[in-house]
Every structure is written in C-alpha cells, then in structure tokens.
N, C-alpha and C positions, 0 to 999 in steps of 0.2 A: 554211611548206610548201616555197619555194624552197630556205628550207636543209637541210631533209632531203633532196631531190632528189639536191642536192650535193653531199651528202657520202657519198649511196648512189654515186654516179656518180664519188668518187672511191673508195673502197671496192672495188666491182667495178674498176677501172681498176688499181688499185693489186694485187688479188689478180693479175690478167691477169698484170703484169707478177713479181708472184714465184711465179709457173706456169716464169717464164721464169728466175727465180733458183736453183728447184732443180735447172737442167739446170746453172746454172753453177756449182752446189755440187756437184755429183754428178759433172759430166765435167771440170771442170778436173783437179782430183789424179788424174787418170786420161791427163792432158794429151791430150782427145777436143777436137776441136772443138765450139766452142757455137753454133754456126751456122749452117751448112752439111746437117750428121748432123741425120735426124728421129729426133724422141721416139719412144724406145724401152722395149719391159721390162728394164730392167735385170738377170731374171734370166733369162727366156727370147730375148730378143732382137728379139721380133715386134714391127714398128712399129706403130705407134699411129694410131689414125685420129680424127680431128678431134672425134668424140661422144666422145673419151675423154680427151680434155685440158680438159674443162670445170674452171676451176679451183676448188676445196673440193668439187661440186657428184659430179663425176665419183666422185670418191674415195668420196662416201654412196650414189651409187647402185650404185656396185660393190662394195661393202661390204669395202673396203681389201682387194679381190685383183684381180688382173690377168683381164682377160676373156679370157685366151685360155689361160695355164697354171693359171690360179688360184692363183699364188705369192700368199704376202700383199705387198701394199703399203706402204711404210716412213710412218708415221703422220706423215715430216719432209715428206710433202707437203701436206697441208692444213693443218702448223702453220706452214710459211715464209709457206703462200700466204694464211693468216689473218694471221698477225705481220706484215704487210707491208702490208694492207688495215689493220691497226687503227695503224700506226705514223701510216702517209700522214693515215687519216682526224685524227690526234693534231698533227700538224704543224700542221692547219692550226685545230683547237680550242683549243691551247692558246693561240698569239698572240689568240683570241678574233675569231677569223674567222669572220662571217655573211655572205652572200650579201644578203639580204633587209634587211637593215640600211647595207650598205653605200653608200648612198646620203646613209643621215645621217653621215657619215664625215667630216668637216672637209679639205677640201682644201688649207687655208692653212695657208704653211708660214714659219717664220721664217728669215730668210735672213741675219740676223746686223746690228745695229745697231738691232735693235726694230726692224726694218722686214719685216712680212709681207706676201708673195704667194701669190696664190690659182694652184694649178698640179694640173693630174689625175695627173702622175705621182706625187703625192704618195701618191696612198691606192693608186697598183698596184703599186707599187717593195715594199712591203711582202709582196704577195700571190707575188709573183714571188719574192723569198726565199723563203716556204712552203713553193711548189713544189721551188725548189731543195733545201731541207731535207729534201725526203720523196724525193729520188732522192738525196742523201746516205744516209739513214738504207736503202733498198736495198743501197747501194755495200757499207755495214757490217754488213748480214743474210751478206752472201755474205762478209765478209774474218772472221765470225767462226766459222762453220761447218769453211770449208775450213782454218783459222789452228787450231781444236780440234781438228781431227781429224791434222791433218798437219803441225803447227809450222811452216806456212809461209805467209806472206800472199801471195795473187795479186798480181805485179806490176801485173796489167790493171785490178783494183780500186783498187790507187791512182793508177793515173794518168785512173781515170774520175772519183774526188777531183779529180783536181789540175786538169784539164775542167772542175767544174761552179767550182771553186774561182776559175779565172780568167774564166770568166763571171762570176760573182757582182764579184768584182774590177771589169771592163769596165764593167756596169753601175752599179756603187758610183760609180767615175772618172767616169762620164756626168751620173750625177746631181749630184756633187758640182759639178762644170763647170757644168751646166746653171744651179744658184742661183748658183754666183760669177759668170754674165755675169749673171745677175739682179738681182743687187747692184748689177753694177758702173753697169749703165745707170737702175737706181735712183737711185741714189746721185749718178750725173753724172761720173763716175771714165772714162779713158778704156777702147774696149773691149779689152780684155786680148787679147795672143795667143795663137796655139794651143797653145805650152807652157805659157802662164799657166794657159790655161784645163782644159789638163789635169791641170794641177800643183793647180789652184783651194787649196781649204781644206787639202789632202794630207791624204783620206779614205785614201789607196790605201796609205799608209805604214801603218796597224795591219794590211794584211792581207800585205805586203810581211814589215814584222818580223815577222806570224807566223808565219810558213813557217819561221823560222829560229829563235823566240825559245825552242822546247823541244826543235827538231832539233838544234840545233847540242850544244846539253849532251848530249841523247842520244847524241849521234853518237862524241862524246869518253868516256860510260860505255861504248859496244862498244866502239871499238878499245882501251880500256883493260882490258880485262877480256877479250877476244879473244873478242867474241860470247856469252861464259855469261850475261852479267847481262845482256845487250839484245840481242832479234833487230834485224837487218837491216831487217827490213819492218816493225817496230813505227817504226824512226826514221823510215823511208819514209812510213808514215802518221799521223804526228804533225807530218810537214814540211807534207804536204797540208791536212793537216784544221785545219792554222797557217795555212794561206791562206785555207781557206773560212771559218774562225772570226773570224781575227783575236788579236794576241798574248795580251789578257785569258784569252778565252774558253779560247784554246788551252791556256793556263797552269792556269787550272779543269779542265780535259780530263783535260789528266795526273794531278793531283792527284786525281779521283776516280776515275778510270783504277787508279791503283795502291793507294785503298784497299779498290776494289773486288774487284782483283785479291788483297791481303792478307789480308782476312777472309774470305772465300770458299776462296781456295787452304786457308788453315787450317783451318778445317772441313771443306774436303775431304780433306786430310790426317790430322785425326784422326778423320772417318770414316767413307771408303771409303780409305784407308791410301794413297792418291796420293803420288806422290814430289815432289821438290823443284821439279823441272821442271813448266813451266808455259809454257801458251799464254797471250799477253798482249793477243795482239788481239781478244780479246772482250773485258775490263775494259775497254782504253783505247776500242774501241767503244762501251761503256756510260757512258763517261765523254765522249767527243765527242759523246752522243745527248743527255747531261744537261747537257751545256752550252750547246747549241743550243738546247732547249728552254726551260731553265731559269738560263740564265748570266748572262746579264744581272742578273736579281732578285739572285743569288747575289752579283755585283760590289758592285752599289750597297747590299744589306746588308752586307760588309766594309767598305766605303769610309764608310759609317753612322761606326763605330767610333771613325775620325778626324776627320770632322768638326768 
C-alpha cells in the first residue's frame, strides 16, 4: 500500500510540474517569459484562474475548450502533463524502486579489498539518482517539442542538464570520497587529504569524459559540414547529457539517438513525403531516455560478447 501511495504522489507531483512544461513549450518559440506572465488562453488571451489549471483534470471537465471563448484546447496538454506523470512514475519502477521494501535493502557496501561497510547512504544515493533522472527526462519533454517544432533547442533546457548533471557529478565525488576515507581508516592507511579524498577512486573522471566523449566528435561533424549535418544544440545536448550519463551511457545515447532518428525520419519520408531535414533532438532525447533507463543492461550485454 505504501508503494502505491508513492507512486500516485509522484504521478500527481510529476503531472503539476508538466502543467508547468507546456507553458515552457508554448512561450519559449514565442520568446514570452516562463515566469513572471500568468497562464493564459492562448487564443483569446483571458487569464486563467487557478480551477482551471488543475493539471489532465481541468482539461476533462472542460471538455478540451476554454471556459471563457470556448476555443478548443490543443490535446498537447493533457498528453505532456500525462507523459511526464507516467515518465517520473517509470524512473523510479524501472530501477525496481519500492518504498515498502526498502527496508530489506542491504546497506553493506563493498569498499574495495573484500572489505565491506555498512553505511545508509548506500540505499539513498540510488533513490536520489531516480529523482534526478525524472527531472532529466522533464528537461527532454520540453527540448523535444520546441526542437520539432522550430529546429531549435532551448539554450535554458540544456543548461538545466548541465545543473542537474553536476549535482549528480558533486554527489557521485561525495560518495566516492566518503568510502575511500572508509578504506582508508579500515585498512590502517594514513587519512588521505582533501585532494586525495576528492580525487578517492576517480568516480568523477566517466562523467568528466562524458561531457566531451560524443561532443567533441559532434562538434568537429558541424563546423565540418557548416551546421547541415549537426545542429548547434544537438552538440549542446549531448555535451550535457555526457555529464549526467557518463561516457558509456552517453556513447549508447547517440547510438540510438540516430537509429532512432534513421528509421523513423524514413518512414516519415516515404509516408507523409517530409523532406531531408530533420529535428534531432527528439531521437537523441529518446536515446538519452533509453540509456538512463536501460544502459547499463545494454553495456554489460556487449561487454558479454568479450568476456
């Protein structure tokens, strides 16, 4: 029972906040402020009063029109503010996060020479990526809407990446620090300094190189190609999402990034006749979502291969 609570209460929490992402898909290309400006009709202009921003809810009781012109209502709102509720709830399902359970959670952790410590941050460092992962997968509801519509990523959305990216980073460097002085005074080794102990295992180096390990080659297909074959804010967001991922992942990212971009673009090609051009930041969106979720698995069956 606790875990259904949890995961209605991330659900509703999660729809709230992409109540809040269709304002920043809808006024960014429009360069409105997302902040400041209250919710409006976007075709008559009457501001909104607080019973009408109830997010999916509002939308069925006014039967997708505007309560005051009775324009219809673009159906992108109850599908961002559902896609966002059922992402969030999916972040944190898939790693096989229970609330009710997490008690039998093993909190021993191995700290390197067969030598295991029992430490609480063990079973929350996990829980806290989750989250972070489900305000990633936000960041890329809105870089692939406004990136479809207008061949342009928001600069704001990736540097709200590059944000949660070096948290995740800080927090990674902590933990890693925090088991090497746990080694060390296991062990009887003297206690390390603050650079050692920042430095510890050098967790921080795969999310360091990822920032750079698929931007950098991107970076050199635009200016080589002078922007046709790579947007700007695709390199932008594959620098970031190198940081929050880490090089692996990041490197899985692209990879299904452009086959998803491939096979799709072609069938939309041959048939609704779309031209060559193409927005990329939803593929390598759907490919950063599938690699967070699913990259790992993905690694360690290649890496199978060689064994």
């Amino acid at each position: 029972m606790l875990s259904v609570i949890f995961y209605i209460f991330i659900f509703i929490y999660a729809i709230v906040i992409g109540s809040f992402l269709n304002v920043c898909i809808l006024r960014i290309p429009l360069k409105e402020t997302i902040v400041s400006k209250r919710s409006h009709c976007m075709t008559c202009g009457h501001q909104l009063a607080w019973y009408d921003l109830f997010p999916l809810f509002s939308y069925l009781f006014l039967g997708g029109k505007c309560r005051y012109c009775k324009a219809k209502i673009s159906p992108q709102y109850p599908i961002i503010e559902g896609l966002n509720g059922v992402m969030a709830v999916l972040c944190f399902l898939i790693p096989g996060f229970f609330p009710h359970t997490i008690e039998s959670v093993s909190d021993w952790v191995n700290i390197g020479g067969g030598i295991e410590v029992m430490d609480w941050a063990a079973v929350w460092y996990p829980v806290v990526c989750m989250l972070l992962n489900a305000f990633i997968c936000s960041a890329l509801i809105v870089i692939s809407l406004v990136d479809w519509r207008t061949f342009e990523i928001p600069i704001g959305a990736n540097i709200f990446i590059f944000v949660i990216g070096i948290i995740k980073l800080i927090i990674t460097m902590l933990m890693d620090s925090r088991y090497y002085k746990m080694f060390a005074e296991a062990t009887g080794a003297a206690e390390p300094s603050f650079f050692e102990a920042l430095n510890a295992n050098g967790a921080w180096i795969e999310y360091v190189v990822g920032f750079f390990a698929v931007s950098v080659p991107l970076l050199i297909i635009y200016y080589a190609s002078k922007g046709r074959a790579m947007g700007g804010g695709d390199v932008k967001l594959m620098a970031v999402a190198g940081l929050f991922l880490g090089w692996k992942l990041a490197i899985v990212a692209l990879i299904l990034g452009c086959l998803f971009g491939s096979v799709i673009h072609i069938i939309r090609m041959k048939i609704a006749g779309e031209g060559r051009q193409l927005a990329m930041g939803p593929y390598l969106a759907a490919g950063i979502v599938c690699a967070m979720w699913f990259g790992e698995g993905l690694v360690s069956w290649y890496a199978g291969f060689f064994a």
